[in-house]
NUVORO-507097 format. One record per residue (C-alpha): residue number from 1; chain; x, y, z. Coordinates in pm, 1 decimal. Last residue first. Example, Ala and Ser with C-alpha at 12.3 -4.5 7.8 and 13.67 -1.06 7.14 Angstrom:
   i ch        u        v        w
   2  A   1367.0   -106.0    714.0
   1  A   1230.0   -450.0    780.0
END
This chain:
   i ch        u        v        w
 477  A  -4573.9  -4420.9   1438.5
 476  A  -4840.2  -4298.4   1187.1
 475  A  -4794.6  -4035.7    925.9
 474  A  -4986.2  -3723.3    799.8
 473  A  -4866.7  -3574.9    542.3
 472  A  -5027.7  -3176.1    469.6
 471  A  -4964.6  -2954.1    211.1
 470  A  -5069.5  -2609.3     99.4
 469  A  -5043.9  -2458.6   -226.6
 468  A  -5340.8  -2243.5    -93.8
 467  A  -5327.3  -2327.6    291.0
 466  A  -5567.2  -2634.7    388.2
 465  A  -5845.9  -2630.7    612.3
 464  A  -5988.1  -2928.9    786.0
 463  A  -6387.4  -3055.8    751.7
 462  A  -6522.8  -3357.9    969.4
 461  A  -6618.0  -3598.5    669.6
 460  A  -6433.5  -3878.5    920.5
 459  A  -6320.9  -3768.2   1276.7
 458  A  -6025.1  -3577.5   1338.8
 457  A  -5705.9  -3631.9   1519.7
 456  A  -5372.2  -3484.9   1456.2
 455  A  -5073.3  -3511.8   1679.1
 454  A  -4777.4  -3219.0   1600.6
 453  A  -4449.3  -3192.5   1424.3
 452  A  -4557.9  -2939.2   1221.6
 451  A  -4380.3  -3063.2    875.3
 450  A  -4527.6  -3429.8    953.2
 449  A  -4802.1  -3377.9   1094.7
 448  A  -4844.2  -3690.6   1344.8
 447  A  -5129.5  -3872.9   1321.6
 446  A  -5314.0  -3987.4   1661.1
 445  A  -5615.4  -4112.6   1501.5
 444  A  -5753.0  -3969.4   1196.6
 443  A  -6100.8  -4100.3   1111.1
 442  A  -6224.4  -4206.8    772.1
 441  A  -6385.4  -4095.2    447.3
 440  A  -6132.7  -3770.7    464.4
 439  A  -6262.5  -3395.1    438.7
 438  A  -6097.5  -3101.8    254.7
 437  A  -6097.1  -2744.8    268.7
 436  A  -5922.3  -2517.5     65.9
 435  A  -5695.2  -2160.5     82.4
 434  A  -5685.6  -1973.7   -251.2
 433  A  -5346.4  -2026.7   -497.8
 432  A  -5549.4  -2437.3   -544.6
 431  A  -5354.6  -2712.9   -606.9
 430  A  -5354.0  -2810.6   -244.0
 429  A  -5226.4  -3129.9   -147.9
 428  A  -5329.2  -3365.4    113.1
 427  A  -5062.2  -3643.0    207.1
 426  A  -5165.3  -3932.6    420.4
 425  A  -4920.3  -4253.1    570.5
 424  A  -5042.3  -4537.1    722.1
 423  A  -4827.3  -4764.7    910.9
 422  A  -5041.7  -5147.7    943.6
 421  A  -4808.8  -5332.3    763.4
 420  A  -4833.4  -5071.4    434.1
 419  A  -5066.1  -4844.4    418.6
 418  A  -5070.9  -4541.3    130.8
 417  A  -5306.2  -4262.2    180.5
 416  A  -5411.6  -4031.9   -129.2
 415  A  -5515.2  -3674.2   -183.8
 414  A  -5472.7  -3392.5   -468.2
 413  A  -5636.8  -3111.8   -487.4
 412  A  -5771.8  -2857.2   -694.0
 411  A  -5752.9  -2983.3  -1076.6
 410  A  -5913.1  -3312.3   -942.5
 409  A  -5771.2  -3628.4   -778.9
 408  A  -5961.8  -3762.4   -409.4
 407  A  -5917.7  -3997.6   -208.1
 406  A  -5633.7  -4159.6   -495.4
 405  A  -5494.6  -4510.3   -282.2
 404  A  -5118.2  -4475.2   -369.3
 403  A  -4910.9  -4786.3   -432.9
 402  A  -4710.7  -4955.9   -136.5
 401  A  -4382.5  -4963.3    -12.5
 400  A  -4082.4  -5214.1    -36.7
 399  A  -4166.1  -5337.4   -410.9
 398  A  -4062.5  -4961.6   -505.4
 397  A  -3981.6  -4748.6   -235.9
 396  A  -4099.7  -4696.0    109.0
 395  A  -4354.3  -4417.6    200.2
 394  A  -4600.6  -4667.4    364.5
 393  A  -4289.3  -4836.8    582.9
 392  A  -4290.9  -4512.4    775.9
 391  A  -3965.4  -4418.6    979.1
 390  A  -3707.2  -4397.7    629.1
 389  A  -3997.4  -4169.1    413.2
 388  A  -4081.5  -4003.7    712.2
 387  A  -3685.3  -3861.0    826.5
 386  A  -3687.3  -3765.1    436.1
 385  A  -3990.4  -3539.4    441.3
 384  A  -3895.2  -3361.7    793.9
 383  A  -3552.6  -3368.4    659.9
 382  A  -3624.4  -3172.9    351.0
 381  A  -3824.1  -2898.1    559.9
 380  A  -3542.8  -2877.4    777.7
 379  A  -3272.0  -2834.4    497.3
 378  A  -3467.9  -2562.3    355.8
 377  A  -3311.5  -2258.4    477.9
 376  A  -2937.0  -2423.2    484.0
 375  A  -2853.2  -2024.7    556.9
 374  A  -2513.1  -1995.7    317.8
 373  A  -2431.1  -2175.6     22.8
 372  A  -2427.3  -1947.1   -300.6
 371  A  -2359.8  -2266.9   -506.2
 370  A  -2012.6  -2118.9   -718.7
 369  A  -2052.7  -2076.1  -1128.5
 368  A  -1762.4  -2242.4  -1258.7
 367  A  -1770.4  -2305.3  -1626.5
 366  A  -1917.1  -2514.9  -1850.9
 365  A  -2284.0  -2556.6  -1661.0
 364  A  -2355.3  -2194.9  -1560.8
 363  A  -2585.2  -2304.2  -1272.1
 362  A  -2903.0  -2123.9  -1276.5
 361  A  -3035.1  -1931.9   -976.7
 360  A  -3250.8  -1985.8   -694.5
 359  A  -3052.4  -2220.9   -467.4
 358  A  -3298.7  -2294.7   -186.9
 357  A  -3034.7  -2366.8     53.0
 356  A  -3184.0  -2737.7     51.6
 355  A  -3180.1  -2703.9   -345.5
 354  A  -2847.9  -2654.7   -287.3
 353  A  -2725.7  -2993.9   -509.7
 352  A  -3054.1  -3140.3   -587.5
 351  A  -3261.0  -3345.0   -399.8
 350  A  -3356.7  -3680.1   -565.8
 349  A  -3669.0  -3861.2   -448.6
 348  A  -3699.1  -4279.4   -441.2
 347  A  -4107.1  -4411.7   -640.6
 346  A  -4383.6  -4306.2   -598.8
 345  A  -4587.1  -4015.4   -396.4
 344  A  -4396.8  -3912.7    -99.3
 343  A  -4078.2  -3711.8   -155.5
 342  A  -4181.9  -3647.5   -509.8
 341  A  -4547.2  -3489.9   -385.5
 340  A  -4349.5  -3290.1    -94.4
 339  A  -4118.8  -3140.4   -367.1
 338  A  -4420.3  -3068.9   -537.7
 337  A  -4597.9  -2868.2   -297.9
 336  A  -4224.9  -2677.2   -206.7
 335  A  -4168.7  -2537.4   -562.1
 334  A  -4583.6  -2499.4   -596.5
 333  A  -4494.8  -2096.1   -600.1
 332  A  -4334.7  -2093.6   -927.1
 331  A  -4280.3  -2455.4  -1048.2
 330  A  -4067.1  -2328.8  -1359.6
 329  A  -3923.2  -2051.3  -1279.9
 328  A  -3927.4  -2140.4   -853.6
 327  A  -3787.2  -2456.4   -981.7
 326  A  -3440.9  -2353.3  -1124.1
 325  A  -3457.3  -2327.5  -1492.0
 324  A  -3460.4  -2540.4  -1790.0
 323  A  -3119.4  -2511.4  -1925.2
 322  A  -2910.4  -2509.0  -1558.0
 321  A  -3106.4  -2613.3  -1378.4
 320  A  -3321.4  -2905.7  -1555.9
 319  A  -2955.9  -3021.4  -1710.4
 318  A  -2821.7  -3046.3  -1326.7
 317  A  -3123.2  -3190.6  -1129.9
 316  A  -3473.2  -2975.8  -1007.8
 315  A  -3799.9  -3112.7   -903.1
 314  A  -3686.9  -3475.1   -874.6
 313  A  -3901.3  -3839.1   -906.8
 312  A  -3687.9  -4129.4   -980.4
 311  A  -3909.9  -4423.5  -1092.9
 310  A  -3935.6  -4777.8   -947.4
 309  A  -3856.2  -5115.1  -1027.0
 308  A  -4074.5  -5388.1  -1229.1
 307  A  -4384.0  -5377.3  -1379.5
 306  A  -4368.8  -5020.3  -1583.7
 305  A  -4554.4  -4980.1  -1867.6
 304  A  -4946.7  -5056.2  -1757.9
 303  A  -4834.5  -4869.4  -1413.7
 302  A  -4747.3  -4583.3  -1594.8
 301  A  -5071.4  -4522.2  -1777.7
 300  A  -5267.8  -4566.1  -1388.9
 299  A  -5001.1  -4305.3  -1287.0
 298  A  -5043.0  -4020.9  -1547.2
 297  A  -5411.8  -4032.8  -1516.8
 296  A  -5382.6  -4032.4  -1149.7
 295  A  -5157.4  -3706.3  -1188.5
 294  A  -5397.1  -3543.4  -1444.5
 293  A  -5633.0  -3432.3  -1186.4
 292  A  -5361.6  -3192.1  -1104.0
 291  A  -5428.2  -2983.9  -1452.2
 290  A  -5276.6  -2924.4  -1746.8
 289  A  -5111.4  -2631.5  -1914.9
 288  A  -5153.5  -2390.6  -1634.5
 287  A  -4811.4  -2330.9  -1612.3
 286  A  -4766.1  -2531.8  -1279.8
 285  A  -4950.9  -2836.8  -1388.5
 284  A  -4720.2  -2825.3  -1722.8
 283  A  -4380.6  -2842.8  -1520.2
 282  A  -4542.7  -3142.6  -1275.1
 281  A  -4588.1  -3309.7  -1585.1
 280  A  -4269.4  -3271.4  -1727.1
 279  A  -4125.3  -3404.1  -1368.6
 278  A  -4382.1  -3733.6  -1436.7
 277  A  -4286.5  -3784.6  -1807.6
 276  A  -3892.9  -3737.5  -1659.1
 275  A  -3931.4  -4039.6  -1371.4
 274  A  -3561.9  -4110.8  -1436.2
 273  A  -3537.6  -4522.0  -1435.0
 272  A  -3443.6  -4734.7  -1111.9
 271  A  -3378.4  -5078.1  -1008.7
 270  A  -3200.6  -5137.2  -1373.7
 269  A  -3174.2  -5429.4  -1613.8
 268  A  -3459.8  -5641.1  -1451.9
 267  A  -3634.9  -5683.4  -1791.5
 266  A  -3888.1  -5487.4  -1664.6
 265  A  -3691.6  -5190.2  -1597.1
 264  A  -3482.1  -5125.5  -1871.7
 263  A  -3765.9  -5244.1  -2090.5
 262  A  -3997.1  -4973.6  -1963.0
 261  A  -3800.2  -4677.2  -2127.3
 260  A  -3802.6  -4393.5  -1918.4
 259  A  -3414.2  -4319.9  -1994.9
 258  A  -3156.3  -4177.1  -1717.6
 257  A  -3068.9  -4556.7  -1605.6
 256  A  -3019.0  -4600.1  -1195.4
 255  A  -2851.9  -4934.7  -1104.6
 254  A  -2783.3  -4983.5   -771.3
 253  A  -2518.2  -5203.1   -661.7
 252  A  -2573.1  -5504.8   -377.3
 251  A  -2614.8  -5817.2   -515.6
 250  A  -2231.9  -5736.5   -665.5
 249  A  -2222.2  -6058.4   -827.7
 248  A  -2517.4  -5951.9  -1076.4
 247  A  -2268.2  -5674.9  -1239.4
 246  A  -2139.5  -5872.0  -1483.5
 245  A  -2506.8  -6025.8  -1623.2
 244  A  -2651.7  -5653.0  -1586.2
 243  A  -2425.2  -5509.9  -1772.6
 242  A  -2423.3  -5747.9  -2092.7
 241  A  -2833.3  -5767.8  -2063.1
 240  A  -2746.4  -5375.4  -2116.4
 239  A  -2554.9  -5384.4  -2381.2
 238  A  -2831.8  -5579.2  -2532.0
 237  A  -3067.9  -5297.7  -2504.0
 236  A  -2853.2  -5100.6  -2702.4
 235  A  -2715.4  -4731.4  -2583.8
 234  A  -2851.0  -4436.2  -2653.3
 233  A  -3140.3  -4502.0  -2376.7
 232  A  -2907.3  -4535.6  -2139.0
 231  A  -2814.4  -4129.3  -2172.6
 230  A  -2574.0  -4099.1  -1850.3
 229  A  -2615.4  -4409.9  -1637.5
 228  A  -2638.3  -4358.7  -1279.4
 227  A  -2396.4  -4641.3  -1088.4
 226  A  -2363.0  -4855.5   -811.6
 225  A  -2197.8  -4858.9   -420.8
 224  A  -1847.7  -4783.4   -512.2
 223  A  -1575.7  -4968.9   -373.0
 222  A  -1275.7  -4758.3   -574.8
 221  A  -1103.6  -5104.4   -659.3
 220  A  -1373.6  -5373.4   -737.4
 219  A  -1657.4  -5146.4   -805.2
 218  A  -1463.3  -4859.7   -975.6
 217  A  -1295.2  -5141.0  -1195.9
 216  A  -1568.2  -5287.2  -1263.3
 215  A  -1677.5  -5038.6  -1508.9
 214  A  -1374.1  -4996.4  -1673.9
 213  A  -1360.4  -5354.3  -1751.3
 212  A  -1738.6  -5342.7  -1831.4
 211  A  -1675.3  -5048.8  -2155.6
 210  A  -1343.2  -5273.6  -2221.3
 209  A  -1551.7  -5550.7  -2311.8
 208  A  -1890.9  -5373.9  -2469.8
 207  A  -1578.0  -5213.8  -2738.5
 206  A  -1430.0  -5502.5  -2780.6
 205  A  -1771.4  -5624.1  -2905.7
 204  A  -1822.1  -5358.0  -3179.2
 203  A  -2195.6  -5308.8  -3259.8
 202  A  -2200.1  -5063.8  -2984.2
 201  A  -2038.6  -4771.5  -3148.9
 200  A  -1934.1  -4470.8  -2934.0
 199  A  -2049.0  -4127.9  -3060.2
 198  A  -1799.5  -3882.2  -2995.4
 197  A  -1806.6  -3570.8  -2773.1
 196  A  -1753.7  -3181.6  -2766.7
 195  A  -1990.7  -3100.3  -3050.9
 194  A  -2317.0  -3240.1  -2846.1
 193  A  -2494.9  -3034.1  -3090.0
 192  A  -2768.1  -3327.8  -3181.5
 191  A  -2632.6  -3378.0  -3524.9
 190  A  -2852.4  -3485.0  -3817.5
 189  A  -2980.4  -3775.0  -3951.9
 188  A  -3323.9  -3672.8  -3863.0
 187  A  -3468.4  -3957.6  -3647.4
 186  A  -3140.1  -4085.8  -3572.6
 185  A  -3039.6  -3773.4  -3367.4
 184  A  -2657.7  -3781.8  -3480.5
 183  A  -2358.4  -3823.1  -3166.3
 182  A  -2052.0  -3655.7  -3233.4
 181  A  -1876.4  -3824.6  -3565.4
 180  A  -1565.8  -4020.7  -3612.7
 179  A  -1449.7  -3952.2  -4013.6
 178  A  -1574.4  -4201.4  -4310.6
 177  A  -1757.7  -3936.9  -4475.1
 176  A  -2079.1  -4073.0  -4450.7
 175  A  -2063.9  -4060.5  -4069.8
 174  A  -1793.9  -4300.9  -3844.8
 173  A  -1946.3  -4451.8  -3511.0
 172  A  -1671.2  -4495.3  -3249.2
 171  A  -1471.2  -4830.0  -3117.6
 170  A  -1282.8  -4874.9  -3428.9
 169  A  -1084.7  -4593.0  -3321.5
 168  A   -910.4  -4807.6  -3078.9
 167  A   -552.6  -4696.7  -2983.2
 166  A   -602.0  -4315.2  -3134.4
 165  A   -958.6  -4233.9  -3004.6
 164  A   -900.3  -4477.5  -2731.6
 163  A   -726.8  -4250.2  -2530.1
 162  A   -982.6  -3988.6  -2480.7
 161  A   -888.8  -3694.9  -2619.8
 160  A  -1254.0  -3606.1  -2845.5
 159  A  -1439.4  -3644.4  -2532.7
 158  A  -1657.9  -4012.6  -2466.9
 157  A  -1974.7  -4108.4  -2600.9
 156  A  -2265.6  -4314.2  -2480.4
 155  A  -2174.6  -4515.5  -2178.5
 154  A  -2128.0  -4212.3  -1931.9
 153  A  -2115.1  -4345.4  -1610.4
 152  A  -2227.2  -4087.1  -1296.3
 151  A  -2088.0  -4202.5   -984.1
 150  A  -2321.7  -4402.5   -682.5
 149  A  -2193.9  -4366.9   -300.3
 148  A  -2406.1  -4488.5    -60.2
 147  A  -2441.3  -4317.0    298.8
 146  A  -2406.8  -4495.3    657.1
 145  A  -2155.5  -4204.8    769.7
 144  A  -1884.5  -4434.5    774.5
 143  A  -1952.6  -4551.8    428.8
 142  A  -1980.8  -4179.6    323.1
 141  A  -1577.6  -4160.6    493.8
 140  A  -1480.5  -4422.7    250.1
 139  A  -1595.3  -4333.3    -51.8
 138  A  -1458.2  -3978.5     48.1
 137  A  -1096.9  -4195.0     90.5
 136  A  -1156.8  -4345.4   -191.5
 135  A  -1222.7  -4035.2   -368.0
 134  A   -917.1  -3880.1   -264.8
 133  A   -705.0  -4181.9   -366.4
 132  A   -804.6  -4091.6   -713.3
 131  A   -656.1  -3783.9   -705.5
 130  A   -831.7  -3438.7   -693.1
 129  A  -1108.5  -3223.9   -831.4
 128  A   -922.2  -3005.1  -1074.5
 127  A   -708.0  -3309.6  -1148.4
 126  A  -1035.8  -3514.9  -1288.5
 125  A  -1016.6  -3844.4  -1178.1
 124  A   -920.5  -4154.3  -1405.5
 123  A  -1054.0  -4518.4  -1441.6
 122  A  -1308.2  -4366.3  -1741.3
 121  A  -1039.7  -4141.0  -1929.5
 120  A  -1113.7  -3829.9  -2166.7
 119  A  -1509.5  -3802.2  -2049.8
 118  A  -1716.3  -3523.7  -2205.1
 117  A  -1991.4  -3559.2  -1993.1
 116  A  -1847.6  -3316.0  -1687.1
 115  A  -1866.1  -3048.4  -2001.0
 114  A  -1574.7  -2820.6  -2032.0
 113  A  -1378.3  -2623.5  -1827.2
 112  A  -1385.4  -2256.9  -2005.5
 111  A  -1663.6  -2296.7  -2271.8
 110  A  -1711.3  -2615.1  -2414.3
 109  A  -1402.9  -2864.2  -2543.9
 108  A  -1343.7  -2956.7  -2857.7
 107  A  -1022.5  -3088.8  -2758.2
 106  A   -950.8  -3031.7  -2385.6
 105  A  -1115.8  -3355.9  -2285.6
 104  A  -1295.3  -3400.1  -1920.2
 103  A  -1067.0  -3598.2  -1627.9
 102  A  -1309.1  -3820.4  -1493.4
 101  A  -1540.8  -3757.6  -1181.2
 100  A  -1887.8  -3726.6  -1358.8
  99  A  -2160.9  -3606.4  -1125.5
  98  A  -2163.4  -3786.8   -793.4
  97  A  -2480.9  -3940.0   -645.7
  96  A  -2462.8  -3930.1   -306.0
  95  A  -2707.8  -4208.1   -178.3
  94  A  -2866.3  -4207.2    191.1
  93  A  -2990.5  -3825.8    255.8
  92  A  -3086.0  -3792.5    595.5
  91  A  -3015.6  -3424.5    699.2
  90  A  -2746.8  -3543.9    966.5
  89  A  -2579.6  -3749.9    703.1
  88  A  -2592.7  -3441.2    472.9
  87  A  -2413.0  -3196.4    706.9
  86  A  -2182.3  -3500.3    832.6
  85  A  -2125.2  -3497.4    424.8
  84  A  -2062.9  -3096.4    397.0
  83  A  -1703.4  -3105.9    488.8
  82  A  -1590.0  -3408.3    253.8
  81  A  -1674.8  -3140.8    -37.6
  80  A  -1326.8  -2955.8     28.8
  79  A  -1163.0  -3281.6    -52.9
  78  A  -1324.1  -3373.9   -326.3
  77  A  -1274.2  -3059.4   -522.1
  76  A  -1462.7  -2754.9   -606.1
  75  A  -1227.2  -2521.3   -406.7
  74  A  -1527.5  -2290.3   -391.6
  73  A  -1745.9  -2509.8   -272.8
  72  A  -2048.9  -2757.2   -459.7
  71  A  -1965.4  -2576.3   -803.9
  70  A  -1727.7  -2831.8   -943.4
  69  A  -1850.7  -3083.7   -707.6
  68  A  -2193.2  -3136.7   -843.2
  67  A  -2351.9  -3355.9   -655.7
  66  A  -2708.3  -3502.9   -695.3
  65  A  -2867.5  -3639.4   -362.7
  64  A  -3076.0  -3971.8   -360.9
  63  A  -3298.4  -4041.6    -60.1
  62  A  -3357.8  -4435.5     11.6
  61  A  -3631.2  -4629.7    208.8
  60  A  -3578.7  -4915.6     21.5
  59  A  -3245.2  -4865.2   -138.4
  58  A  -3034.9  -5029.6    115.5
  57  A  -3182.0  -5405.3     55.6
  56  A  -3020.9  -5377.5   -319.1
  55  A  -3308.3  -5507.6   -545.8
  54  A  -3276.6  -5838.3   -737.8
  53  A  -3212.4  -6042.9   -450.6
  52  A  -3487.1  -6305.9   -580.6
  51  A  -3576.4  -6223.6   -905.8
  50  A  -3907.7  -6045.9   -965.1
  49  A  -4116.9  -6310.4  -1085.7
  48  A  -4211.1  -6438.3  -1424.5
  47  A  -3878.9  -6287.5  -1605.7
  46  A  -3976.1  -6046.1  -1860.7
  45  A  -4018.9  -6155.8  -2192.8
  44  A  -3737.5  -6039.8  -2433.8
  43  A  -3695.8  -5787.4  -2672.9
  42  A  -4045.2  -5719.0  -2621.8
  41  A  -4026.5  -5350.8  -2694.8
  40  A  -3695.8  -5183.2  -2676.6
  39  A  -3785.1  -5075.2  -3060.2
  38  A  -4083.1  -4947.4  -2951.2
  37  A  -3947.4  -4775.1  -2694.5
  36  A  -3726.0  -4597.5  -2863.9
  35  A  -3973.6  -4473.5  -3099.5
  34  A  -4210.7  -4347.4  -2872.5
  33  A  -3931.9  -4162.4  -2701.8
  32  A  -3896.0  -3948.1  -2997.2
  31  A  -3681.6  -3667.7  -2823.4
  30  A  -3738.0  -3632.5  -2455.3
  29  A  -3494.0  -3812.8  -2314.9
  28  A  -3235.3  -3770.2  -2594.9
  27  A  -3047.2  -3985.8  -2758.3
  26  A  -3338.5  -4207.5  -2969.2
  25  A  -3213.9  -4581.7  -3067.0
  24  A  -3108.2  -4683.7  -3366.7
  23  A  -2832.3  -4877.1  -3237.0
  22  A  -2494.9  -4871.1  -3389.2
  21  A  -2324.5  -5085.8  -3639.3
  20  A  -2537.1  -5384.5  -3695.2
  19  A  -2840.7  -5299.4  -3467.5
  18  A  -3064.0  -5552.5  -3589.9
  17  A  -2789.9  -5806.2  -3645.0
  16  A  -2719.7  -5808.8  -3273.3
  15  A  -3107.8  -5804.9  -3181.7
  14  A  -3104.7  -6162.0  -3358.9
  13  A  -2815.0  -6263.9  -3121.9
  12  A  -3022.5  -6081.6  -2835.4
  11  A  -3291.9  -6299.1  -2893.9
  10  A  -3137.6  -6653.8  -2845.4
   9  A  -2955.6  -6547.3  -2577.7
   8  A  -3261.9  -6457.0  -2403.0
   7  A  -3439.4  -6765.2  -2497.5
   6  A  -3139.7  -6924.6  -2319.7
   5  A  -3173.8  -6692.5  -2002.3
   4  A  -3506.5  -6838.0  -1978.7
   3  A  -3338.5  -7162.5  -1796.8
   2  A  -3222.9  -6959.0  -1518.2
   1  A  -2852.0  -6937.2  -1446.6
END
């Protein structure tokens, strides 16, 4: 154990009394996330270097893909999804991220099946998806096929029938009136809507215990490759330090939070955070609220946050989808230019369940609503990206890769060349509806194209033409 960890200890006993009963922290990604950070901020100092083993040695070069099983076939179970993983091995994708697994509580339940979030028993599996033994046996099988496996935790609250509600009730947060409440936005005092669960209180320590029993157990028994934490922003920092200290025998979990807050990452609490400013950035290019130029703006501010880990960059996941909008509503026709910016830009991609279809509807979220599955029309153009980011070390994640060198960042276009060991990777992108031209302040040797498969070479200023919401990566090999 390093020596800092005893200044840590230090400050997390003060941070205990802070948070008393329950964190004050914000529960929603987008919802006062100045405040949450603030009160993440300096908690404790960040260790000096990056510790050694830190990141899993898989997740360099990784792809993440978001199922949804419940709508993923129309069996929706584990057993009918095992079908489409040589599918997704073949594509390229490295991490199956599983929605929530558990059985989901009847008692305040939404619409017809309920929310995925709305857990009634972390070490069980839903019965509409399948046993338990099914999943190790999927686990399994993605092993074979040189994929990851990470499940969906949901730390914050759990359904109104979830065992504990009668054998610990002492482990929920009880409102003015004494009675277990669903979670409260703390800024207001009032409820976020999230009707169907109940707000779990962190300042009770049996509560952290059983929390990492349950945890574990999917590790030790289930042989799960790491975990993407609903809402880890809700829940204390501390908690966290708690996680991380159990989990650090497994060297090789991943640890993705949904939360942008910088302590999670700096403190060496999670590889990976949801790159949400950088999605709702994308959403306001495309509208016409902002403009391109303001990607380097957003990057240079991120890098001053962030110095550890990477970010998560998506175009579509499950609450985008199905309450947001697909991306063709809210990207329009820059779906496939910014899917080609999060494949390459910073940070691991996610693909969505069918985005490689395109799916181009919303997914009803508490009731089954089937992914129209049919042509894979899109599945080359996301291996093209994906088959890149593993070959080229320039597109690598995180501490394995490289940051972006900005050629060129205005409201029209958008290019920057990453090099890393000697492999070079470009990517041009055209902001523009009208077709562009663009020059580069060097030559272009034997580049491959990524999406046309074919050689490029052009000398520097030489002029090349560019599609409006064009793109072009060019990679070495």
């Amino acid at each position: 154990m390093r020596p800092k960890f005893i200044i840590y200890s230090f400050l997390l006993i003060c941070f205990s009394l802070i948070v008393s009963c329950k964190s004050e922290l914000a529960k929603s990604e987008v919802s006062d996330m100045a405040k949450v950070n603030e009160l993440h901020k300096d908690m404790m100092p960040p260790p000096e270097q990056p510790t050694k083993g830190f990141y899993p040695s898989w997740i360099k070069n990784a792809v993440i893909y978001e199922v949804n099983l419940r709508q993923y076939t129309p069996e929706g179970t584990i057993n009918a999804f095992k079908a489409h993983i040589p599918r997704l091995a073949d594509m390229g994708i490295d991490v199956l991220w599983f929605m929530p697994i558990h059985p989901i509580s009847k008692t305040r339940r939404k619409g017809k099946l309920g929310s995925y979030y709305a857990v009634s028993d972390y070490r069980a599996v839903n019965p509409e998806h399948g046993t338990l033994e099914d999943f190790k046996s999927l686990v399994r099988m993605a092993h074979e096929n040189n994929m990851k496996v990470i499940i969906d935790w949901v730390p914050n609250h759990t359904g109104w029938d979830h065992k504990w509600m009668k054998l610990h009730p002492q482990f929920y947060t009880k409102g003015k009136d004494g009675k277990i409440t669903d979670p409260i936005d703390p800024s207001t005092g009032e409820p976020w809507g999230w009707t169907d669960v109940a707000d779990l209180d962190y300042g009770n320590t049996d509560l952290r215990k059983a929390m990492l029993d349950d945890m574990e157990f999917w590790v030790k028994q289930v042989r799960i490759d790491g975990f993407r934490q609903d809402v880890a922003h809700g829940v204390p920092l501390d908690f966290w330090v708690e996680y991380r200290k159990r989990m650090m025998k497994y060297d090789q979990l991943f640890h993705l939070a949904e939360a942008e807050v910088p302590a999670h990452r700096n403190q060496e609490l999670f590889h990976t955070s949801y790159g949400w400013s950088f999605h709702h950035l994308l959403n306001e290019i495309a509208s016409g609220k902002k403009g391109a130029s303001e990607i380097k703006n957003w990057y240079d501010e991120d890098r001053k946050k962030f110095i550890r880990g990477f970010h998560m960059h998506f175009t579509s996941n499950h609450d985008e989808n199905s309450w947001n909008g697909t991306e063709y509503e809210r990207l329009g026709p820059m779906a496939k230019l910014m899917a080609v910016l999060t494949c390459t830009f910073d940070g691991t991609p996610l693909i969505y369940s069918g985005q490689e279809e395109p799916l181009k509807k919303r997914l009803e979220f508490f009731k089954k609503d089937l992914i129209p599955f049919e042509n894979y029309r899109l599945m080359d153009f996301y291996k093209k990206l994906i088959l890149a980011k593993h070959s080229n070390k320039a597109l690598w994640n995180g501490p394995f890769g490289v940051e972006p060198e900005f050629i060129r960042a205005d409201d029209d276009m958008l290019i920057f060349k990453k090099e890393n060991e000697n492999e070079v990777a470009i990517v041009v992108l055209n902001f523009n509806k009208e077709p562009m031209q663009y020059k580069l302040p060097f030559d272009v040797s034997n580049m491959v194209e990524v999406m046309s498969g074919k050689l490029r070479s052009f000398n520097k200023d030489e002029e090349q033409k560019i599609d409006g919401y064009g793109y072009h990566v060019f990679t070495s090999f």
